[in-house]
ZAMARGU-4260 file (C-alpha; in steps of 0.2 Angstrom, whole numbers, plus 5000, padded with zeros to 4 digits):
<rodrens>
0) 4980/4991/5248 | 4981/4982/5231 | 4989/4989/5218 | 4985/4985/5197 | 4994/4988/5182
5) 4981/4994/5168 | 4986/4996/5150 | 4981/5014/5145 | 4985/5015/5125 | 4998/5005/5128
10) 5006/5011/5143 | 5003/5005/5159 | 4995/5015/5175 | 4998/5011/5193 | 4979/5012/5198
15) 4977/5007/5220 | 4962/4997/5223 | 4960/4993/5241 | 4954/4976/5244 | 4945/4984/5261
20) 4941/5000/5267 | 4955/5013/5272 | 4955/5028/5279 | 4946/5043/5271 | 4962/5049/5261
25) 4965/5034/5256 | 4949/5031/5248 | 4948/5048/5239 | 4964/5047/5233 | 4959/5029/5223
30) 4945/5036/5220 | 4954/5052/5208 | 4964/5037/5203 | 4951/5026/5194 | 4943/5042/5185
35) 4959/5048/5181 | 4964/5033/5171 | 4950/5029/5161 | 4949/5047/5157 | 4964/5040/5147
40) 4954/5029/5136 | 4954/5032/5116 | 4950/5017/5108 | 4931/5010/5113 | 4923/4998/5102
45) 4912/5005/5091 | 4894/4994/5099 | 4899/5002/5114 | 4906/5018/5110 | 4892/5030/5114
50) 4888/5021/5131 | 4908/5021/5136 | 4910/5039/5135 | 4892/5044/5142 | 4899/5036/5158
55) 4915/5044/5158 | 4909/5059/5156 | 4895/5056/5172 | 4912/5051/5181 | 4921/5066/5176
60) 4904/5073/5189 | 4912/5068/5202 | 4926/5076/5202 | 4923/5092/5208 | 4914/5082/5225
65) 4932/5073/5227 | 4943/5087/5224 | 4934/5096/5241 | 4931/5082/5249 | 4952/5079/5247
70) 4954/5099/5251 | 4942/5097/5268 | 4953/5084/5275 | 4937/5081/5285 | 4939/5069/5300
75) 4924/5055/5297 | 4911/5042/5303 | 4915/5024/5300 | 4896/5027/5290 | 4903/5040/5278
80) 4919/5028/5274 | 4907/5015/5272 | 4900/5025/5257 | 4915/5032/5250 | 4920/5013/5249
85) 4904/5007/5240 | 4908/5022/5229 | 4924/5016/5227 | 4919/4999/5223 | 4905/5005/5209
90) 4921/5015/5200 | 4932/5000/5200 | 4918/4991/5191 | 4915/5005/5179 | 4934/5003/5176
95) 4934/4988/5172 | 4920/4987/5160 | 4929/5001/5152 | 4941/4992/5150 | 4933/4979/5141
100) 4926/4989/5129 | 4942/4998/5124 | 4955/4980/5123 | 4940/4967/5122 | 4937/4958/5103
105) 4925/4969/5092 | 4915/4954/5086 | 4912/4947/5104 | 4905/4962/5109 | 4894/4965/5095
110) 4890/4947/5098 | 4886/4950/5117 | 4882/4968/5114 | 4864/4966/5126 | 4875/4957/5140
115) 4885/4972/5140 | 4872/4983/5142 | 4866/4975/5158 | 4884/4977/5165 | 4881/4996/5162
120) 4865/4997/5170 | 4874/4986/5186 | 4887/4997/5184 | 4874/5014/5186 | 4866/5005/5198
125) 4879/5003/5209 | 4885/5021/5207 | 4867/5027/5211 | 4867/5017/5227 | 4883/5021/5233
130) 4879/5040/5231 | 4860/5039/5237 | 4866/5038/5255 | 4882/5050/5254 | 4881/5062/5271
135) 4886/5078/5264 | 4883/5088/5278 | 4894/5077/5288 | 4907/5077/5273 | 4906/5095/5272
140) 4902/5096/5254 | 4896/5116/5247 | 4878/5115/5242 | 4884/5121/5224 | 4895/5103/5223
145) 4882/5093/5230 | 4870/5100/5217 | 4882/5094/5204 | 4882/5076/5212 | 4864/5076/5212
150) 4863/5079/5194 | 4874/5066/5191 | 4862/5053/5203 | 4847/5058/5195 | 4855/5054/5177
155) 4859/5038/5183 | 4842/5033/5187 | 4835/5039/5171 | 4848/5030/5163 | 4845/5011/5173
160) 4827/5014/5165 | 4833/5013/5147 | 4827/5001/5136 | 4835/4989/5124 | 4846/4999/5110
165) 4853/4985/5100 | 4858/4989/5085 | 4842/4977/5075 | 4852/4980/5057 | 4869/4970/5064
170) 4861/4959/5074 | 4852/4954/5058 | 4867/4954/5050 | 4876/4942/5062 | 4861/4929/5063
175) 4864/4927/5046 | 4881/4924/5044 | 4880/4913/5062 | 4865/4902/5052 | 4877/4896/5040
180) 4867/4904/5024 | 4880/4899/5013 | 4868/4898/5000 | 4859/4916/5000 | 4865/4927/4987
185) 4867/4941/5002 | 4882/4933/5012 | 4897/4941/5003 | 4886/4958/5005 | 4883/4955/5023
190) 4902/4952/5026 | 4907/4967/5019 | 4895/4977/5029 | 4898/4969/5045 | 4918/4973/5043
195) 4912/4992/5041 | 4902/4990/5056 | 4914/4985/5067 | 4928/4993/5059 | 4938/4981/5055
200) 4945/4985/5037 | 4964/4989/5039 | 4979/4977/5041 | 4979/4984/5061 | 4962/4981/5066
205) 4962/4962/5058 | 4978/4959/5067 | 4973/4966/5084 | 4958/4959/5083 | 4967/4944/5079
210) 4975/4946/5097 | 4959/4949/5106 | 4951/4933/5099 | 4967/4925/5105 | 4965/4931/5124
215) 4946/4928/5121 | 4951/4911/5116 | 4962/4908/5131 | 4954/4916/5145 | 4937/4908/5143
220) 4945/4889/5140 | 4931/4881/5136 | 4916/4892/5145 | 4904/4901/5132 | 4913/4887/5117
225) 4898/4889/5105 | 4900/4908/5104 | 4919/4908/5106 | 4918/4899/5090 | 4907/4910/5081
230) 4918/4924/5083 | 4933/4914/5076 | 4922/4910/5062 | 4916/4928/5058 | 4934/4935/5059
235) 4940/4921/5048 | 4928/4927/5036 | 4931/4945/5039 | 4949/4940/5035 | 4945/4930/5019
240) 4938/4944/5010 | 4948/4957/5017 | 4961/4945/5006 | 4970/4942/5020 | 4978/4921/5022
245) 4974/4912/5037 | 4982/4895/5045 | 4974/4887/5057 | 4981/4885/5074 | 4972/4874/5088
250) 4969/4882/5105 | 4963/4877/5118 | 4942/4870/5115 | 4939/4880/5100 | 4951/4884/5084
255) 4961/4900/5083 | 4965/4909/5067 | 4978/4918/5066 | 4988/4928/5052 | 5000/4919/5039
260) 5014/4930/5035 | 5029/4922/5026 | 5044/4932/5031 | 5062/4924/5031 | 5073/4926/5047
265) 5086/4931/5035 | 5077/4947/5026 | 5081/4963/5033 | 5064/4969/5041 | 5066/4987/5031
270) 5064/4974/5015 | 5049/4967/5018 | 5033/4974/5013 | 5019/4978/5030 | 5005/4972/5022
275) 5012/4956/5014 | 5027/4954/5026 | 5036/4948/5009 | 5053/4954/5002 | 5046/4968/4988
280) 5051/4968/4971 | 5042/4986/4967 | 5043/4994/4983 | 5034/5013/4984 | 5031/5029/4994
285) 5013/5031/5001 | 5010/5050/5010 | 5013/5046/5026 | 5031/5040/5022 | 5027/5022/5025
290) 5034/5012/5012 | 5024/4995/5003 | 5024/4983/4990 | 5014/4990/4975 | 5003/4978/4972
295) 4999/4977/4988 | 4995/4994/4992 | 4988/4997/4976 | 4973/4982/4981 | 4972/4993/4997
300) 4968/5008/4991 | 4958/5000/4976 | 4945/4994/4990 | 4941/5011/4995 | 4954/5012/5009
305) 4959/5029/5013 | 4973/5026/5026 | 4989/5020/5030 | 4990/5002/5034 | 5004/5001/5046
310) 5001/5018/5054 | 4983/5020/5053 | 4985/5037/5046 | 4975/5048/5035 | 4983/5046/5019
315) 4981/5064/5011 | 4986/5058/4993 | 4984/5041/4984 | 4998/5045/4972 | 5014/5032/4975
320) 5032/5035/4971 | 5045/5023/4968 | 5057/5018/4981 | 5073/5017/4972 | 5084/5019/4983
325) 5077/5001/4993 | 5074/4995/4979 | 5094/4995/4974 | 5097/4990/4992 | 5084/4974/4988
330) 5092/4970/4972 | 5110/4970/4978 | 5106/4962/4995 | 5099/4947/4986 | 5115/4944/4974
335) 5125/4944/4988 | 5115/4931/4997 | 5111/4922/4979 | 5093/4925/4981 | 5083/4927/4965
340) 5068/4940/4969 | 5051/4935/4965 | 5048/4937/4947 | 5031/4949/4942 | 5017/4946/4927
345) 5027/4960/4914 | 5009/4967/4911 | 5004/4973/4927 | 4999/4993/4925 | 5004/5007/4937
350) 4988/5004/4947 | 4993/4985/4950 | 4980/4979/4939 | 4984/4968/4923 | 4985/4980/4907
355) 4976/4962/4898 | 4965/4963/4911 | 4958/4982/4909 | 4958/4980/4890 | 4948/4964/4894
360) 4937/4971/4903 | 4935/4989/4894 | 4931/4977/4878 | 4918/4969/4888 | 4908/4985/4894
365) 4909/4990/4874 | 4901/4976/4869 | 4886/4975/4881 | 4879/4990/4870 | 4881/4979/4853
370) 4866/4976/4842 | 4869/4958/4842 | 4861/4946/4857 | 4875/4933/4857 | 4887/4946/4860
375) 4878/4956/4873 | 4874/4938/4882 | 4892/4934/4880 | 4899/4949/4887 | 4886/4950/4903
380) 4890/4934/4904 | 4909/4936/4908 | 4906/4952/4919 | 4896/4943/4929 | 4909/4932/4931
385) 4922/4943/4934 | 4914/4955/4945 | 4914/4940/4957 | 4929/4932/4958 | 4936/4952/4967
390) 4937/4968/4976 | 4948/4974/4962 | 4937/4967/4949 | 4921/4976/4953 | 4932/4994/4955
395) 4939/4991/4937 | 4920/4987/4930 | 4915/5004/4936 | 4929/5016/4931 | 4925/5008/4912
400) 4908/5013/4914 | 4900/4997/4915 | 4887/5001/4929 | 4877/5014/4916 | 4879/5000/4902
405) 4873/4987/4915 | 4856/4996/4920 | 4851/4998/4903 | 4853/4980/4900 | 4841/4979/4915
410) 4826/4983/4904 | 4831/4968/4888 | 4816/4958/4884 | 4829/4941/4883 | 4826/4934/4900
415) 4846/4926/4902 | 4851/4943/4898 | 4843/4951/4913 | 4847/4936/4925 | 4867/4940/4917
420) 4864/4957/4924 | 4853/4960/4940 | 4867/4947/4944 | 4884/4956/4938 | 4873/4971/4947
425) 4873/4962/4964 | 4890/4958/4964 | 4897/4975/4958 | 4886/4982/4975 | 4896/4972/4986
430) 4907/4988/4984 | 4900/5003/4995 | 4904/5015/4981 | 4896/5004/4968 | 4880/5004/4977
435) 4877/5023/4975 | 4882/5024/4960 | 4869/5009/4953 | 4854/5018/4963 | 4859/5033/4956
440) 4860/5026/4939 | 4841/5021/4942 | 4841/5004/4942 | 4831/5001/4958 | 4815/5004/4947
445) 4821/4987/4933 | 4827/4976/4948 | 4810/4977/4954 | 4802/4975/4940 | 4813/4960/4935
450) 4811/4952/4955 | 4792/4952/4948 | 4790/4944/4931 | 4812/4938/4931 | 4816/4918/4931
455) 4818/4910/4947 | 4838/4914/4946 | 4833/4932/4941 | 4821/4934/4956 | 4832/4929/4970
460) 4846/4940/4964 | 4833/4953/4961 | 4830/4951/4980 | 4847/4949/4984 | 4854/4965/4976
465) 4839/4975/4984 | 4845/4969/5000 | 4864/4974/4994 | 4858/4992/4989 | 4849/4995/5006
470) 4860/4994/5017 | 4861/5013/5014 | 4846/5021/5021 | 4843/5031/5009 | 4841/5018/4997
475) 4828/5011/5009 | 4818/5026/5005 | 4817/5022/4989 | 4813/5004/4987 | 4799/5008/5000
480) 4793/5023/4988 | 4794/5013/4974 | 4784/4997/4976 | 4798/4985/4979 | 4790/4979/4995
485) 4775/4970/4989 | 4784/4960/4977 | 4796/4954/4991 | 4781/4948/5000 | 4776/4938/4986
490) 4794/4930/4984 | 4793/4926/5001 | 4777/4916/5001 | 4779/4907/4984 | 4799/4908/4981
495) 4809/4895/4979 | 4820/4891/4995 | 4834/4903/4989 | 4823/4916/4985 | 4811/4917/5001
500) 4828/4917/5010 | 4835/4931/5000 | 4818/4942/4999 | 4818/4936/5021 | 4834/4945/5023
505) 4829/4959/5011 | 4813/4964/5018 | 4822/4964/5037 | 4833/4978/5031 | 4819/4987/5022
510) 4808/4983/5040 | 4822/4994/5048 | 4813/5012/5041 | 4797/5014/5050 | 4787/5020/5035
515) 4792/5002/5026 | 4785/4993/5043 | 4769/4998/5038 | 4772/4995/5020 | 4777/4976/5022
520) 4760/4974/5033 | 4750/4982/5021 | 4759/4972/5008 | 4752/4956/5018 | 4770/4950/5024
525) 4762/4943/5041 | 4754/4928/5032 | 4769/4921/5025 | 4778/4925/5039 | 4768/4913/5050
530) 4772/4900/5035 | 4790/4899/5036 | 4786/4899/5055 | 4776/4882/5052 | 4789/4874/5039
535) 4801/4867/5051 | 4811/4862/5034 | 4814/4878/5028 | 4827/4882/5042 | 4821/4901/5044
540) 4811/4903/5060 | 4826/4915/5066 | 4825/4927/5052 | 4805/4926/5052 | 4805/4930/5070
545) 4818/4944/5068 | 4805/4954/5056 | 4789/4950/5067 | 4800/4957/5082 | 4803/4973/5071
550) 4785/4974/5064 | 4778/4970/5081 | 4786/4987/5088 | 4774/4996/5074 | 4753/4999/5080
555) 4748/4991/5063 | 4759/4976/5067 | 4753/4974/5085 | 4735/4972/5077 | 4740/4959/5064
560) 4752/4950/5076 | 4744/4949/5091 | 4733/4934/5090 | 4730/4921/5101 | 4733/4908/5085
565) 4751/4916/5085 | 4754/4917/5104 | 4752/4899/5103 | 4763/4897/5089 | 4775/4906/5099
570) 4772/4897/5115 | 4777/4880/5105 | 4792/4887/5100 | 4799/4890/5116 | 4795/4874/5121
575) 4802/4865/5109 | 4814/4875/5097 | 4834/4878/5095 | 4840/4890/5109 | 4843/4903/5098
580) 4823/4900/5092 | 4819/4900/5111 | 4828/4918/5112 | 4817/4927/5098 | 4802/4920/5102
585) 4802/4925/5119 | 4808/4942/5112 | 4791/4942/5100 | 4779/4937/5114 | 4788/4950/5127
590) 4787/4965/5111 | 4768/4959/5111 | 4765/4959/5130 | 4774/4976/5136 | 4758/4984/5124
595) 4744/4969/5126 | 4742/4962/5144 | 4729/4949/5139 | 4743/4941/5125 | 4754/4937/5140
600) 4738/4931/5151 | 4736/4919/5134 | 4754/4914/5135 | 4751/4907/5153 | 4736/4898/5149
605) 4746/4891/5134 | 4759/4882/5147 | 4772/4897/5143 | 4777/4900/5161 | 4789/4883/5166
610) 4798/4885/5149 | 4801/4903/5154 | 4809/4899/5171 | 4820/4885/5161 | 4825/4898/5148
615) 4829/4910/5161 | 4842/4899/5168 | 4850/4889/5154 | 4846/4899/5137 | 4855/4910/5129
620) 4863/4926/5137 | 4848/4938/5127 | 4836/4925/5129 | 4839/4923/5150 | 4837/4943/5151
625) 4822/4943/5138 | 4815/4928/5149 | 4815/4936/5165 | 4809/4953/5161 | 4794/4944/5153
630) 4793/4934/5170 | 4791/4952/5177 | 4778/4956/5168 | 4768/4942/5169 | 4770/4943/5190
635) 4763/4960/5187 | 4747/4954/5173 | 4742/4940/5186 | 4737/4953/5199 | 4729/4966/5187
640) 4711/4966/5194
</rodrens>
């Protein structure tokens, strides 16, 4: 009997895995083991969470069944050891896809969230097989626990039969920033939301994260090296607008980012600040006791954080007091070791924000209500431009009262001054505050009337900030109620290259609400959707395919989509596109097919079928699961009479 050291919130459990059978106390006593321990879990990654603890709490069934089974002491047949084993075997493999899930990095997971899912259903099928064949009688088990562990089976066969549960708005979300849209308007928005998603907004999720990427990095040494490197290149990003610094370090295949953190060997650690890992100058109190540069947590909490940093407490207060104690500590530690401390801009406020900076800005909202057009231009001008150079930037523009000022400018008649401000609104919406606040202020009516009759700029950042504002749901709602789909459409077939990526992006979030599915097709959106399928040049086949797979989920959509011109189209595609192309076409044609058998019978004729067999093989993870469930159901169309 084996025995493995797993880390359970950081401490470490002796869990005994046999590497054969043993007898039947062994077996049962493993088998409390493994349950036990990822009973100890608390930390599963968010993409996974809700699967994780359905299947602890199925494995928590079985407990009852084990704890009579150890209190029988029934003598047994090799057969009934035989089962306890391959039950024993399905646990170890639920334990260590637990374990995955809890320790593993948050961006590969998302990223490989549908591989995942097929390691549950193997994981419940292995389960549901092991206790299919379990002799109770022979064991015996009371009726009243076999019952239990019945229920438990059942469930696990309903669950193998679930279908796909990928979250559509972050897989969205991460084609886009994987696609290198540097140029889209949306990028910054999309970062920011993808950080929420995957909760990783504090100092201690970036910098465990950090370590996970690095053991990601490590353990796969070169396997998987195309998405190793996306998920260093996302967390870099993360990190980048987080306003963390990076260095980059060479790992293995594929680069490693990790944290840069300038801290002297010959500081006292109690002098430097968590966050920074600098000697402070200011050092101050936060709730939970912790103590931080100034600056630094001020910039926290200025971005909407709500906890500590270091700790990862709820802060209950966001007042700071001065540490002056440390600080006289500080000050006469560094003349005795003739260090001069960092020297501070003398017009930084209380909040950590320049006082030149607020009056600057305060000035600035003041003037966009002025009667003369220079000075409203000018002053739009400079917001604009200073909502996007930061996170502190935008929260100061809002507490002056610039969003209401703003949406008024929304309806000038100069044409640069709405350009100025649809685009100071965009970037102000980066901040999740911000965005209820503009909606509330009612600006969605003016954005879409400016993404309609706007200049080309205007447009796309019309589009842009539409897609900003709903990534709420609520807002969603609204730009559906309010006519803002049609127009979209329209900048999607006649745009500039900008703008139909920018109203492509918008429209896919707006696709997510059912109502708006049937909105965008009545809008005409399949037409220009085949289009950018056609223009190789455009670069957007992805993005077009993600919102024909949505629409194609809808009865209206199945009826404009499901032609044999487009199956065709599609056919050509996985014949001949990028793998990531391969992987959403075969995803739009499977979508098709599950509801239209003579689509699929179409697709054969078309040459699909030797294409499929290669995707399934060598494509991508999604696309080699997509590929053989539609192999499935072509094997099953082919002997319809």
């Amino acid at each position: 009997m084996d025995s493995r050291m797993v880390m359970e919130g950081g401490n470490n459990v002796l869990v005994s895995v046999s590497s054969s059978g043993g007898d039947e106390s062994d077996v049962v006593k493993e088998l409390m083991e493994v349950i036990e321990s990822v009973g100890l879990y608390s930390g599963y990654r968010k993409t996974q969470r809700k699967d994780c603890l359905s299947l602890v709490r199925r494995l928590k069934l079985l407990v009852p069944f084990l704890e009579e089974l150890r209190e029988l002491g029934t003598s047994v047949s090799g057969e009934a050891l035989n089962c306890l084993d391959n039950l024993r075997k399905a646990l170890v493999s639920a334990m260590k896809l637990l374990k995955h899930c809890n320790y593993g990095s948050k961006i590969y997971l998302a990223l490989e969230s549908e591989a995942v899912m097929s390691r549950f259903l193997g994981v419940y099928d292995k389960l549901h097989q092991a206790l299919d064949g379990m002799p109770y009688d022979e064991l015996g088990i009371s009726v009243e626990v076999k019952e239990q562990v019945e229920l438990m089976r059942m469930q696990l066969k309903r669950a193998k039969k679930r279908t796909d549960t990928i979250d559509m708005e972050l897989a969205m979300d991460m084609m886009v920033v994987f696609s290198n849209m540097n140029d889209t308007n949306a990028d910054r928005a999309i970062l920011e939301r993808l950080a929420i998603k995957l909760e990783l907004r504090t100092f201690t999720d970036l910098n465990q994260e950090t370590l996970a990427v690095q053991k990601l990095v490590k353990k796969r040494a070169g396997h998987n090296a195309e998405n190793i490197q996306q998920v260093v290149d996302l967390l870099g990003k993360i990190k980048q607008i987080s306003g963390l610094e990076e260095t980059t370090a060479l790992d293995g295949p594929v680069s490693s980012k990790i944290l840069q953190r300038c801290q002297s060997s010959l500081v006292p650690h109690e002098f430097l600040c968590p966050i920074t890992l600098e000697i402070m100058t200011d050092p101050v109190i936060v709730s939970t006791g912790q103590t931080y540069e100034r600056e630094s947590i001020q910039k926290w909490l200025d971005s909407n954080q709500r906890t500590c940093p270091k700790t990862g407490q709820i802060l209950l207060h966001s007042s700071l007091a001065p540490n002056v104690a440390l600080k006289n500590l500080i000050r006469q530690w560094c003349e005795k070791n003739n260090l001069e401390l960092p020297k501070k801009d003398p017009y930084i406020g209380p909040d950590g924000s320049s006082t030149e900076l607020i009056k600057e800005i305060s000035f600035l909202v003041e003037n966009l209500s002025s009667c003369q057009l220079d000075v409203q231009r000018d002053a739009v001008l400079k917001i604009r431009m200073l909502s996007k150079e930061s996170p502190d930037n935008r929260i100061l523009i809002a507490n002056s009262g610039g969003i209401p000022s703003l949406v008024q400018l929304l309806y000038h008649p100069n044409s640069k001054v709405q350009e100025h401000t649809v685009t100071a609104l965009l970037n102000l919406s980066i901040d999740e505050a911000n965005k209820r606040l503009i909606a509330r202020e009612g600006a969605v009516p003016a954005i879409i009337q400016i993404l309609q009759n706007g200049t080309d700029e205007a447009r796309e950042n019309s589009a842009a900030a539409l897609f900003s504002l709903c990534t709420l749901d609520d807002n969603k709602v609204l730009v559906g109620t309010l006519n803002g789909i049609p127009p979209l459409v329209e900048l999607l077939q006649h745009g500039t290259i900008r703008g139909k990526k920018d109203a492509a992006t918008a429209l896919f979030n707006l696709s997510l609400n059912q109502a708006n599915k049937s909105r965008a097709i009545q809008a005409g959106i399949i037409p220009p959707l085949l289009q950018v399928l056609e223009d190789k040049n455009l670069g957007m086949i992805d993005e077009a395919l993600s919102i024909l797979l949505l629409l194609a989920s809808h009865p209206e959509g199945q009826n404009e989509i499901g032609k044999l011109s487009f199956v065709e189209t599609l056919v050509e595609i996985i014949r001949h596109g990028t793998p990531k192309n391969k992987e959403c076409a075969t995803s739009v044609l499977l979508e098709l097919g599950l509801n239209n058998s003579s689509l699929v019978l179409a697709a054969l004729q078309y040459g699909v079928y030797e294409h499929l067999v290669e995707i399934a093989r060598n494509g991508t993870n999604r696309a080699q699961r997509k590929a053989n469930s539609l192999l499935n159901h072509m094997s099953k169309c082919e002997h319809l009479p």
